[in-house]
Chimera marker file (.cmm) of the C-alpha trace (Angstrom):
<marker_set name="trace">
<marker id="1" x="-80.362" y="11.714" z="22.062" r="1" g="1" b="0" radius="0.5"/>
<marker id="2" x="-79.888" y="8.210" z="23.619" r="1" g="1" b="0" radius="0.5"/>
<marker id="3" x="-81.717" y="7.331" z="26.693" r="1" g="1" b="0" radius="0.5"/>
<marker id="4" x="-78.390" y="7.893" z="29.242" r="1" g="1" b="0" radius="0.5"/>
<marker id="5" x="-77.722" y="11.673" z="27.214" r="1" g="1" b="0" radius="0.5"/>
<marker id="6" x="-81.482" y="11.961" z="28.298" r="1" g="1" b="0" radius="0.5"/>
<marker id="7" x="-81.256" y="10.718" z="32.122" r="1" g="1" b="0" radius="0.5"/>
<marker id="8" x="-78.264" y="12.825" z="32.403" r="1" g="1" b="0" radius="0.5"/>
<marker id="9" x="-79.894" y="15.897" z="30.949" r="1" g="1" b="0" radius="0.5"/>
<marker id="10" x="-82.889" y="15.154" z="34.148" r="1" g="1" b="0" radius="0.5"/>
<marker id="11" x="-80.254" y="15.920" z="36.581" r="1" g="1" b="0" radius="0.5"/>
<marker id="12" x="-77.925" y="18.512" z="34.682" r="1" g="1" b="0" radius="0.5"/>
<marker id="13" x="-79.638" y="20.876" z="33.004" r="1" g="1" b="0" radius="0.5"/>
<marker id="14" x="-81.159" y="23.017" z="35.262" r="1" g="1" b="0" radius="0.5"/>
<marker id="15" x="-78.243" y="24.392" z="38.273" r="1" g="1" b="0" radius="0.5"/>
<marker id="16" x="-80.878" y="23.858" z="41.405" r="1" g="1" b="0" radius="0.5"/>
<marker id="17" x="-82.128" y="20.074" z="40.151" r="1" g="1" b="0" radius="0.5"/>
<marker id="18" x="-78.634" y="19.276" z="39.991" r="1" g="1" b="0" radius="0.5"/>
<marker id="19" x="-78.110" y="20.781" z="43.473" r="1" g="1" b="0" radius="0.5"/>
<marker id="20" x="-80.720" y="19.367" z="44.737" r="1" g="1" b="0" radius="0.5"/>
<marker id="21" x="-79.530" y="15.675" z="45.026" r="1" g="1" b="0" radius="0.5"/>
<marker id="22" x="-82.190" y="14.090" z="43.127" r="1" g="1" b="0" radius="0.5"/>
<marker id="23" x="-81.966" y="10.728" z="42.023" r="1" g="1" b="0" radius="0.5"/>
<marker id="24" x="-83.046" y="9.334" z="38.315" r="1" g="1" b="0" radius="0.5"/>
<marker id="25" x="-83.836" y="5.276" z="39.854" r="1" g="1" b="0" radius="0.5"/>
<marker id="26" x="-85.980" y="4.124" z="36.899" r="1" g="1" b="0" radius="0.5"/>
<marker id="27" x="-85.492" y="5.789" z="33.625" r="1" g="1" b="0" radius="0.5"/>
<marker id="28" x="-87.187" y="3.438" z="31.003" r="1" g="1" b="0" radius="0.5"/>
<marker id="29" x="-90.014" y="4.262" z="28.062" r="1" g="1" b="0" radius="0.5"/>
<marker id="30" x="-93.076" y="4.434" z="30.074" r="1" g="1" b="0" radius="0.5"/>
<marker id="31" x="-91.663" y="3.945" z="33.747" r="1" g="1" b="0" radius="0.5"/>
<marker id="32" x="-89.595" y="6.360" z="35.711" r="1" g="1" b="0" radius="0.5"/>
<marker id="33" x="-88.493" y="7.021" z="39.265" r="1" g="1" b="0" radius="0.5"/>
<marker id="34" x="-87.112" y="9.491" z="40.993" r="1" g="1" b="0" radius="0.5"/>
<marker id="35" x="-85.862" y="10.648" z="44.439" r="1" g="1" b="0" radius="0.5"/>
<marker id="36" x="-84.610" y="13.654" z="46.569" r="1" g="1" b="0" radius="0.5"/>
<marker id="37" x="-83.011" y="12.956" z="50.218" r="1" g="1" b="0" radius="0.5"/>
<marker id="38" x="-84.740" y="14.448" z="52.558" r="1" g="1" b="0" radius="0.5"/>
<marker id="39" x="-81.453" y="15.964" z="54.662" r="1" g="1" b="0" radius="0.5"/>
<marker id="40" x="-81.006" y="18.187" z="52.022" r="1" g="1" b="0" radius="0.5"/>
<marker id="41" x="-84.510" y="19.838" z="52.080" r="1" g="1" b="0" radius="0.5"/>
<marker id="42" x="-85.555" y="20.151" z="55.249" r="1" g="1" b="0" radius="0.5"/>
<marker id="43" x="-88.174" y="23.744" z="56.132" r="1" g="1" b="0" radius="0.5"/>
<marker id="44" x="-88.116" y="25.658" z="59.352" r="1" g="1" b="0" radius="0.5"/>
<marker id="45" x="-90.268" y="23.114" z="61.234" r="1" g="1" b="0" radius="0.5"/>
<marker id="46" x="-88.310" y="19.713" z="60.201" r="1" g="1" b="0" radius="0.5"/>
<marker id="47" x="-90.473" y="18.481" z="57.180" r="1" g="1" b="0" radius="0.5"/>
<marker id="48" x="-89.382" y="18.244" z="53.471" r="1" g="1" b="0" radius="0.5"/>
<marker id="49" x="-89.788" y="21.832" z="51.626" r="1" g="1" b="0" radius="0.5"/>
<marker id="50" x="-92.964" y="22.599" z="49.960" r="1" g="1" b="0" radius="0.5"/>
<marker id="51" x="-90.833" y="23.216" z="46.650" r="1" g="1" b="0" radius="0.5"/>
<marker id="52" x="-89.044" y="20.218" z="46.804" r="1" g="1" b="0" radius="0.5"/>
<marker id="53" x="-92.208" y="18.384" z="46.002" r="1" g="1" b="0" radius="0.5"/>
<marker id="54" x="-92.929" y="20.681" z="43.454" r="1" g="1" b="0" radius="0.5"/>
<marker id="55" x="-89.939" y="20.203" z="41.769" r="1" g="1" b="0" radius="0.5"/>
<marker id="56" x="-89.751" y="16.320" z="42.034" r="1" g="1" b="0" radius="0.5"/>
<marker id="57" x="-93.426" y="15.851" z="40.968" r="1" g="1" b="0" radius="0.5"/>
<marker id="58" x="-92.402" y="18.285" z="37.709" r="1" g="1" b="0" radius="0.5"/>
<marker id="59" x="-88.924" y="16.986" z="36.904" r="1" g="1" b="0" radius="0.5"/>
<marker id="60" x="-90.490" y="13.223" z="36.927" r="1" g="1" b="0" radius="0.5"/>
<marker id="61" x="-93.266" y="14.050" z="34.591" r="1" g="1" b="0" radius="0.5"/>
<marker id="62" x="-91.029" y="15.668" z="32.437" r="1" g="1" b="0" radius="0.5"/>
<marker id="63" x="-88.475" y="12.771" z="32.503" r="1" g="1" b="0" radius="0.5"/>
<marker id="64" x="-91.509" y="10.244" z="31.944" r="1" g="1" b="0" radius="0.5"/>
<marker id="65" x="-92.556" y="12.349" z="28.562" r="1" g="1" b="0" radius="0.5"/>
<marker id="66" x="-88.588" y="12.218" z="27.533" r="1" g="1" b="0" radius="0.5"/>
<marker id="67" x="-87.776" y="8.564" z="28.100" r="1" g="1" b="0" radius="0.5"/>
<marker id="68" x="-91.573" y="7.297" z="26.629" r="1" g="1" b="0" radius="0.5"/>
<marker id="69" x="-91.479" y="9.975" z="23.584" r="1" g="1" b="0" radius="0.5"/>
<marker id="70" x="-87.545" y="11.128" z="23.320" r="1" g="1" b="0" radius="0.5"/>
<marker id="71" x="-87.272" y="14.620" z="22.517" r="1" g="1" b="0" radius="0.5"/>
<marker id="72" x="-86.725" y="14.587" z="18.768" r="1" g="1" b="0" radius="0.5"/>
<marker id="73" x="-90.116" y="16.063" z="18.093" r="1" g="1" b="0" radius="0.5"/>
<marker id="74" x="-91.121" y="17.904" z="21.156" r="1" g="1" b="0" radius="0.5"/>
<marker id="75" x="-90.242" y="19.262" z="24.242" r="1" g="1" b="0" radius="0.5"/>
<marker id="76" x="-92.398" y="19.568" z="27.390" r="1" g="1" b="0" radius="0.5"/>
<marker id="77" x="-93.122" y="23.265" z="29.459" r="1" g="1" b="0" radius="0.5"/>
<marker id="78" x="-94.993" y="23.508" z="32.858" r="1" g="1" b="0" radius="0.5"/>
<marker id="79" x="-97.695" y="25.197" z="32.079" r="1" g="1" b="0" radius="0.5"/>
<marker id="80" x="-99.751" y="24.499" z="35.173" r="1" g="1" b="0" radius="0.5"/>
<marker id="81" x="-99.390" y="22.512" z="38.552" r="1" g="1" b="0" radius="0.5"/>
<marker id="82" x="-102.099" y="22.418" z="41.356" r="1" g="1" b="0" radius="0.5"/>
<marker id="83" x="-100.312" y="20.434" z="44.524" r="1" g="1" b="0" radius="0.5"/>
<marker id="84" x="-102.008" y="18.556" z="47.809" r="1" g="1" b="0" radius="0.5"/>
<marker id="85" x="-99.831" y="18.460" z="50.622" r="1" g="1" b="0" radius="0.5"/>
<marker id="86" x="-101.245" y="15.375" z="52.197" r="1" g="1" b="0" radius="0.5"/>
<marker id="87" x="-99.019" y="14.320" z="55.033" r="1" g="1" b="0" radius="0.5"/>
<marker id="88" x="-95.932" y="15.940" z="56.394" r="1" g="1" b="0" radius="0.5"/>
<marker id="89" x="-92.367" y="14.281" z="55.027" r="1" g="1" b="0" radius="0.5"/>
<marker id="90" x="-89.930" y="13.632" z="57.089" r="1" g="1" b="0" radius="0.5"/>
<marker id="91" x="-87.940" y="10.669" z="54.863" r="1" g="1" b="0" radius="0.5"/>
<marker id="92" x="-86.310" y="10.689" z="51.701" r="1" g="1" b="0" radius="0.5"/>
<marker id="93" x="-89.408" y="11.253" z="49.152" r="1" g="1" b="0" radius="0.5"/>
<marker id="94" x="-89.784" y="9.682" z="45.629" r="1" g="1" b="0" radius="0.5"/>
<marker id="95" x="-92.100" y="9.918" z="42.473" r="1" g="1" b="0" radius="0.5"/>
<marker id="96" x="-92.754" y="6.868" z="40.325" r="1" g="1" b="0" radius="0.5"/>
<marker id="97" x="-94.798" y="6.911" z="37.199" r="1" g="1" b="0" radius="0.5"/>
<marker id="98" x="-95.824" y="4.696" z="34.416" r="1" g="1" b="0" radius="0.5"/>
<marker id="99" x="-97.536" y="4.927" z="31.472" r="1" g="1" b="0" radius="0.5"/>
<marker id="100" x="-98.323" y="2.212" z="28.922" r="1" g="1" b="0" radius="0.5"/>
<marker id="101" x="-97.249" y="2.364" z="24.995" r="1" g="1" b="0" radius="0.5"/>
<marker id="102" x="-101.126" y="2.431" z="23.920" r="1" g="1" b="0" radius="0.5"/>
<marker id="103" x="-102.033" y="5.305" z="26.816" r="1" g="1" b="0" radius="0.5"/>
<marker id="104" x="-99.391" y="7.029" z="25.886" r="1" g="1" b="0" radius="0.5"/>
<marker id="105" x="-99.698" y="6.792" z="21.814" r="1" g="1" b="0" radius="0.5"/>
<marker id="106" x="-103.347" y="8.347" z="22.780" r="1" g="1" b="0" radius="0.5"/>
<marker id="107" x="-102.081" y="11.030" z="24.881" r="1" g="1" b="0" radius="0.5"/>
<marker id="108" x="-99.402" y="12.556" z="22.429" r="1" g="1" b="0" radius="0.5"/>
<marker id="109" x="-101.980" y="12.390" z="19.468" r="1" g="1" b="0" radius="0.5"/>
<marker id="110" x="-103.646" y="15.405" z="19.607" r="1" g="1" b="0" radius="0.5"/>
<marker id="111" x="-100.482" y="16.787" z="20.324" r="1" g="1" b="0" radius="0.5"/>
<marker id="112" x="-99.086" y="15.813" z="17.108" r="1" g="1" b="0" radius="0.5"/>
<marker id="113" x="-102.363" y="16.713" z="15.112" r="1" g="1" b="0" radius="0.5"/>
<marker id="114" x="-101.886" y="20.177" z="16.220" r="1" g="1" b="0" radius="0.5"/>
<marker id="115" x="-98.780" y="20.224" z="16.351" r="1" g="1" b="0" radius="0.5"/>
<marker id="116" x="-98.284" y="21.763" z="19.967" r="1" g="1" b="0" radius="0.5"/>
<marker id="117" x="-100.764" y="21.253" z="22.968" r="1" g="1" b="0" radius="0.5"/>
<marker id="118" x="-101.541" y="19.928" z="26.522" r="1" g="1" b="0" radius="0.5"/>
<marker id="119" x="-100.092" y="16.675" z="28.103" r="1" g="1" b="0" radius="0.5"/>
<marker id="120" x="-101.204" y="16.305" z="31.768" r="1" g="1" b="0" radius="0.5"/>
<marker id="121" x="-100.306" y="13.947" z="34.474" r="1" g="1" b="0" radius="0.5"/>
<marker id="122" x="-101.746" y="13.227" z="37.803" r="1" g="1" b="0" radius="0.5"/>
<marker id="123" x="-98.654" y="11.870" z="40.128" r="1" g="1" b="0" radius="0.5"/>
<marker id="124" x="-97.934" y="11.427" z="43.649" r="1" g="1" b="0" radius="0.5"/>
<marker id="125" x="-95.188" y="11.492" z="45.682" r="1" g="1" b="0" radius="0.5"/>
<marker id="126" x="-94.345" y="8.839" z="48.604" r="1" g="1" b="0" radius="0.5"/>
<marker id="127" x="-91.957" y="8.845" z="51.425" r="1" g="1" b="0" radius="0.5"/>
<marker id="128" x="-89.706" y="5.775" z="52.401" r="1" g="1" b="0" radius="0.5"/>
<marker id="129" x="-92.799" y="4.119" z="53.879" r="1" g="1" b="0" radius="0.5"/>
<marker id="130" x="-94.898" y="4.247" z="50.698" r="1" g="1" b="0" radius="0.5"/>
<marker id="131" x="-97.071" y="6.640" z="52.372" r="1" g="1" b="0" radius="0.5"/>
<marker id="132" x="-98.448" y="8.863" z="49.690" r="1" g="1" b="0" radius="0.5"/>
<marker id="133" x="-97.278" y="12.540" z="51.233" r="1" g="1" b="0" radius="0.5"/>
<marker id="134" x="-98.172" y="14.809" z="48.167" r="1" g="1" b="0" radius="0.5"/>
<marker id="135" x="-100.286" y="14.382" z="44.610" r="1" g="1" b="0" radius="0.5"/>
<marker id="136" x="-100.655" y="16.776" z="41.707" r="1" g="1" b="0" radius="0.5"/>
<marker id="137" x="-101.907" y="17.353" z="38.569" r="1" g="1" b="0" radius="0.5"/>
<marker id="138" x="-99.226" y="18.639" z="36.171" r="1" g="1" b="0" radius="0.5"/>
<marker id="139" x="-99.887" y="20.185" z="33.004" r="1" g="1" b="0" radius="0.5"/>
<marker id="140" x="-96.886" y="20.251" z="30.363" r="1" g="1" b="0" radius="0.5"/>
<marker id="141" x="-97.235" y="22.207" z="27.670" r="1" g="1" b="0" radius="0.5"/>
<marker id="142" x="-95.612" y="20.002" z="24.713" r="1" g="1" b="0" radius="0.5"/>
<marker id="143" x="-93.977" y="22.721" z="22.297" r="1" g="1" b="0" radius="0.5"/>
<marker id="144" x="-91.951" y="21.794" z="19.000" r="1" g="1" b="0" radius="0.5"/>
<marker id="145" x="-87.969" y="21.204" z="20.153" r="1" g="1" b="0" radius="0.5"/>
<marker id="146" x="-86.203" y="24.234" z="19.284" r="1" g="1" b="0" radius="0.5"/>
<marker id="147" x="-83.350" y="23.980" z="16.612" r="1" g="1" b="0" radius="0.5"/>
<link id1="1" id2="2" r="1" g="1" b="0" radius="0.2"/>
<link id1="2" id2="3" r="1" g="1" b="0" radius="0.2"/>
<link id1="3" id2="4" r="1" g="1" b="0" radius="0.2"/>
<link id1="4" id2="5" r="1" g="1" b="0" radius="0.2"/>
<link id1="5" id2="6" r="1" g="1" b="0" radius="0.2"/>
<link id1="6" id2="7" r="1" g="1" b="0" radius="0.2"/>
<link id1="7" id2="8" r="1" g="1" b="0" radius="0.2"/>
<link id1="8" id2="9" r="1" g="1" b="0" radius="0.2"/>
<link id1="9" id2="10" r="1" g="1" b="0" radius="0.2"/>
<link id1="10" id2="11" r="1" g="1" b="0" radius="0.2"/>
<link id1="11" id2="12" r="1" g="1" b="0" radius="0.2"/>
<link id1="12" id2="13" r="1" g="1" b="0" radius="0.2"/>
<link id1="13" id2="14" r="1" g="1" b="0" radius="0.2"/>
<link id1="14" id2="15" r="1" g="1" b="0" radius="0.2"/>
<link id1="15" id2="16" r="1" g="1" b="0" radius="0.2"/>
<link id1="16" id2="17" r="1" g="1" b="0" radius="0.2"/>
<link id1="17" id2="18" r="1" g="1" b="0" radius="0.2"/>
<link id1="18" id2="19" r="1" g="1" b="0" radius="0.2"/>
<link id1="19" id2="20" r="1" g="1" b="0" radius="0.2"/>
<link id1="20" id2="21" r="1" g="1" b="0" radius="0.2"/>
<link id1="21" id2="22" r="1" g="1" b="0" radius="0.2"/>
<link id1="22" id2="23" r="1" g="1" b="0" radius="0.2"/>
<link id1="23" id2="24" r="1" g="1" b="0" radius="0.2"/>
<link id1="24" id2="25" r="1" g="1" b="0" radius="0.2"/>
<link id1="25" id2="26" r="1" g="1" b="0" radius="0.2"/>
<link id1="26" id2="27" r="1" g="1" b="0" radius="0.2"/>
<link id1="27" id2="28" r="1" g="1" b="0" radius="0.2"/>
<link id1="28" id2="29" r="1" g="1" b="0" radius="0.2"/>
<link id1="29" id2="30" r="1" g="1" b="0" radius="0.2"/>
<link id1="30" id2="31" r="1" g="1" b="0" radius="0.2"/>
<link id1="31" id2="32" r="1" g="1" b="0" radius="0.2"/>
<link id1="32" id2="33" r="1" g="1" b="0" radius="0.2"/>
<link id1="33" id2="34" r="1" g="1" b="0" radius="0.2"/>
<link id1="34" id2="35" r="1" g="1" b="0" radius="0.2"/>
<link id1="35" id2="36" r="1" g="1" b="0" radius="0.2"/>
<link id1="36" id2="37" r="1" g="1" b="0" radius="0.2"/>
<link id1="37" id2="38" r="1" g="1" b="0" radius="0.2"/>
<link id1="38" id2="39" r="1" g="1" b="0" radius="0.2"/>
<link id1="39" id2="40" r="1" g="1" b="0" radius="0.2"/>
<link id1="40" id2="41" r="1" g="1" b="0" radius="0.2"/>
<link id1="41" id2="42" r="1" g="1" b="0" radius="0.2"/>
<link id1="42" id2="43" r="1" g="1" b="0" radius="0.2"/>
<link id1="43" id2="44" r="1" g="1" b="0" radius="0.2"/>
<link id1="44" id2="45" r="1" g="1" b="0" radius="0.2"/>
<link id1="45" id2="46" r="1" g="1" b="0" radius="0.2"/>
<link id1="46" id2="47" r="1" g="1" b="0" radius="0.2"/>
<link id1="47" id2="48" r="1" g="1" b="0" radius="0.2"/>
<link id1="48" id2="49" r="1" g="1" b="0" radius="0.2"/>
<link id1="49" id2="50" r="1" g="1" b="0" radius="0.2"/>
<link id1="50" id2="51" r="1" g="1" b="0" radius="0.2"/>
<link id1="51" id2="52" r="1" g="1" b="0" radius="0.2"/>
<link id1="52" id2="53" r="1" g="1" b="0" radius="0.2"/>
<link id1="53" id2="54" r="1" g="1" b="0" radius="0.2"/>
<link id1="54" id2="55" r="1" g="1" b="0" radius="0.2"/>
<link id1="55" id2="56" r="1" g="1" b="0" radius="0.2"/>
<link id1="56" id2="57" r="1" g="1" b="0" radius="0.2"/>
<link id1="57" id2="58" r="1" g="1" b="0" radius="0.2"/>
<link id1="58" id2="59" r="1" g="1" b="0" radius="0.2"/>
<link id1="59" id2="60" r="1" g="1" b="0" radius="0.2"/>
<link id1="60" id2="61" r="1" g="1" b="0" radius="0.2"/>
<link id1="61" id2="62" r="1" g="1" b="0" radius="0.2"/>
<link id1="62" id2="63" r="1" g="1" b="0" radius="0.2"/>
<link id1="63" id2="64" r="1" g="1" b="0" radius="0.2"/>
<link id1="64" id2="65" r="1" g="1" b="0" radius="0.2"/>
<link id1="65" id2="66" r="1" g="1" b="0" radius="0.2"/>
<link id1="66" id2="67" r="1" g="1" b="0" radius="0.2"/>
<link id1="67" id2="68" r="1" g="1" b="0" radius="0.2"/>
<link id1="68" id2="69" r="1" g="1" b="0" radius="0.2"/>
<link id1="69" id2="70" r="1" g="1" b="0" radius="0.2"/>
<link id1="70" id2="71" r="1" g="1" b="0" radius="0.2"/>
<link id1="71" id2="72" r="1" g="1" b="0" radius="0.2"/>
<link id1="72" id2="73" r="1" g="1" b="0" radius="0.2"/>
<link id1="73" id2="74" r="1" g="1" b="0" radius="0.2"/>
<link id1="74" id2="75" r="1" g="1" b="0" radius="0.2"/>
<link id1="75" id2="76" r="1" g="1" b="0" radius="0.2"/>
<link id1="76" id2="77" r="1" g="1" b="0" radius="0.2"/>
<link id1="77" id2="78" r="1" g="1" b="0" radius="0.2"/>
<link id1="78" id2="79" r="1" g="1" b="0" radius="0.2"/>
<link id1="79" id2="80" r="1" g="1" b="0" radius="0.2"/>
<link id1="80" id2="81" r="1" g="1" b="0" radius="0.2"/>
<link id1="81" id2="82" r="1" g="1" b="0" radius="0.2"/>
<link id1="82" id2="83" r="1" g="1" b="0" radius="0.2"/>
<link id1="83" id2="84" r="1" g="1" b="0" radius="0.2"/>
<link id1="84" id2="85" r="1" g="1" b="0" radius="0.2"/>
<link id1="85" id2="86" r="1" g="1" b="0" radius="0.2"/>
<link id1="86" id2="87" r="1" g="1" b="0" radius="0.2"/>
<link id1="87" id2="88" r="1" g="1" b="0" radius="0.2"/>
<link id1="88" id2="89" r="1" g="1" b="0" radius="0.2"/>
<link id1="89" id2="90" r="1" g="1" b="0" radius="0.2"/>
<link id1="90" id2="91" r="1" g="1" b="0" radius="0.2"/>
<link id1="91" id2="92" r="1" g="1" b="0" radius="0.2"/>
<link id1="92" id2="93" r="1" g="1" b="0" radius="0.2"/>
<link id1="93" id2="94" r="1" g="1" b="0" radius="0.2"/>
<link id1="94" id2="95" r="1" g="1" b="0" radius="0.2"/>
<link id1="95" id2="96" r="1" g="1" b="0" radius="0.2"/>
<link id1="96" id2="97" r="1" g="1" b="0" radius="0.2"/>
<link id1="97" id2="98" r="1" g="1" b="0" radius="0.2"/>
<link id1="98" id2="99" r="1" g="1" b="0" radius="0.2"/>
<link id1="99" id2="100" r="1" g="1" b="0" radius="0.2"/>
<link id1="100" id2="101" r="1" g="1" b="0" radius="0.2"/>
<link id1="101" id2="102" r="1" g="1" b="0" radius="0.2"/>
<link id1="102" id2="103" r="1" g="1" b="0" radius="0.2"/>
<link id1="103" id2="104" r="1" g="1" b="0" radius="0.2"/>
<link id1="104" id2="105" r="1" g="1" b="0" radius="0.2"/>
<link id1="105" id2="106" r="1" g="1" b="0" radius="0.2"/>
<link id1="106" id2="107" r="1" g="1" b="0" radius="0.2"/>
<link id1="107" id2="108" r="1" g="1" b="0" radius="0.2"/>
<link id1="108" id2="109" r="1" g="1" b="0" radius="0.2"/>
<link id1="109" id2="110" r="1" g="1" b="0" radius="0.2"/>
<link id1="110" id2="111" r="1" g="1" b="0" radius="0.2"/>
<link id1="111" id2="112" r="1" g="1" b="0" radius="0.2"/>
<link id1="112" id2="113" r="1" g="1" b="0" radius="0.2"/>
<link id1="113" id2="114" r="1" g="1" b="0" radius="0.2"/>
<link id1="114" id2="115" r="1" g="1" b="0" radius="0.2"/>
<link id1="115" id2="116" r="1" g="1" b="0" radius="0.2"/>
<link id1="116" id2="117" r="1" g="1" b="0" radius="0.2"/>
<link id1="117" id2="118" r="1" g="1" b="0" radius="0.2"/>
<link id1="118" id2="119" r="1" g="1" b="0" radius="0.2"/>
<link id1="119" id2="120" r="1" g="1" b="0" radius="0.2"/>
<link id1="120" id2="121" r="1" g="1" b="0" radius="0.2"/>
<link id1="121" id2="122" r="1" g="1" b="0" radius="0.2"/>
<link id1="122" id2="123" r="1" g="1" b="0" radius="0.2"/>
<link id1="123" id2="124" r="1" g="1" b="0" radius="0.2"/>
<link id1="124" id2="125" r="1" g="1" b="0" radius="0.2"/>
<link id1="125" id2="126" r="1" g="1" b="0" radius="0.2"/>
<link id1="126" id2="127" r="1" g="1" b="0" radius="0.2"/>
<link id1="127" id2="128" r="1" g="1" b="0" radius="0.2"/>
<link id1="128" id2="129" r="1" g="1" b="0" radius="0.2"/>
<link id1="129" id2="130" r="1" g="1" b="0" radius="0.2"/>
<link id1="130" id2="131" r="1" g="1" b="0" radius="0.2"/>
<link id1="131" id2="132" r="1" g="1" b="0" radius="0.2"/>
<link id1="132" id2="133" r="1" g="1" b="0" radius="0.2"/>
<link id1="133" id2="134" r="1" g="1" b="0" radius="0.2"/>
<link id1="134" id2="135" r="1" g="1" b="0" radius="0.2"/>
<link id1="135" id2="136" r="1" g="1" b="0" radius="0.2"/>
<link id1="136" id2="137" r="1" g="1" b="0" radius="0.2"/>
<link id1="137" id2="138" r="1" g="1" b="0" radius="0.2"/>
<link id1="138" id2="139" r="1" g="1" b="0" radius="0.2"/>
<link id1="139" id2="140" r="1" g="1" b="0" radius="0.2"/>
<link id1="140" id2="141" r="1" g="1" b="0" radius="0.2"/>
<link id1="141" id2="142" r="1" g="1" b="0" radius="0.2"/>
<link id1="142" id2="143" r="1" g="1" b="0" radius="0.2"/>
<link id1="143" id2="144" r="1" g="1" b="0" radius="0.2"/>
<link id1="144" id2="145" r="1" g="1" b="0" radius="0.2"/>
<link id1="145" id2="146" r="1" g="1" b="0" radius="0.2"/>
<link id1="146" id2="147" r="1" g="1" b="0" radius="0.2"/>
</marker_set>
C-alpha cells in the first residue's frame, strides 16, 4: 500500500474511528500526529471521554508502526494498554509520536527473528495547550499480515 491508501485506512477501517472525527495531521515514516475534537467526546461531567484517549493513544501507535514499517510484512494487535489520566481535557486532544530509522530498525528486529512478537510504545496525549492530559504504555502485538 502507498502511504495515502495507509493514512486513509487510519481513519476508515474501523466504523467508530471513522465516527469519531479523528484527524491523521502528520503521517510520515517515523512521525505521526493525530487529533480528536473534543465537542464530539464530551462525558457526563464536561471532560473528554476516558475511551477517547484510549482510542487516540492506540490508533496513533498503530499508524506510527504503519507509516515507519508499511504493512507488507506485519500487522500490529493491541495486546495490552495501561492508561494515566493525568489532567482533565476539556480542548481538542492530540497524540504525536516519533521514532527514528535506527530506534526503530532495533525495535522490529526481534520481531522479524521470530517472526511475530511485542512492539511497545510509551505515548502521551496533549490538549490544545500542550498540557500533557493522558500517557500510556501500549503494547502491539506485531502478527504476520494475513493473505
Amino acid at each position: 500500500m502507498d502511504m495515502d491508501s495507509l493514512r486513509s485506512a487510519i481513519t476508515e477501517t474501523i466504523p467508530w474511528v471513522k465516527d469519531s472525527g479523528l484527524a491523521v495531521e502528520i503521517f510520515e515514516k517515523g512521525h505521526v500526529r493525530l487529533s480528536v475534537p473534543a465537542a464530539r467526546h464530551l462525558n457526563h461531567v464536561g471532560i473528554v471521554y476516558a475511551g477517547t484517549h484510549f482510542m487516540l493513544m492506540e490508533v496513533a501507535g498503530a499508524a506510527l508502526f504503519m507509516a515507519t514499517y508499511g504493512i507488507e510484512r506485519f500487522v500490529p494487535v493491541n495486546k495490552g494498554m495501561s492508561i494515566r489520566f493525568l489532567k482533565p481535557a476539556l480542548t481538542d486532544i492530540a497524540c504525536e509520536l516519533f521514532l527514528g530509522p535506527d530506534e526503530a530498525e532495533a525495535r522490529l528486529a526481534p520481531v522479524v527473528e521470530r517472526g511475530r512478537g511485542d512492539w511497545i510504545l510509551e505515548m502521551s496525549v496533549t490538549d490544545v495547550n500542550g498540557t500533557v492530559v493522558s500517557s500510556s504504555s501500549c503494547n502491539y502485538y506485531l502478527i504476520p499480515t494475513p493473505v
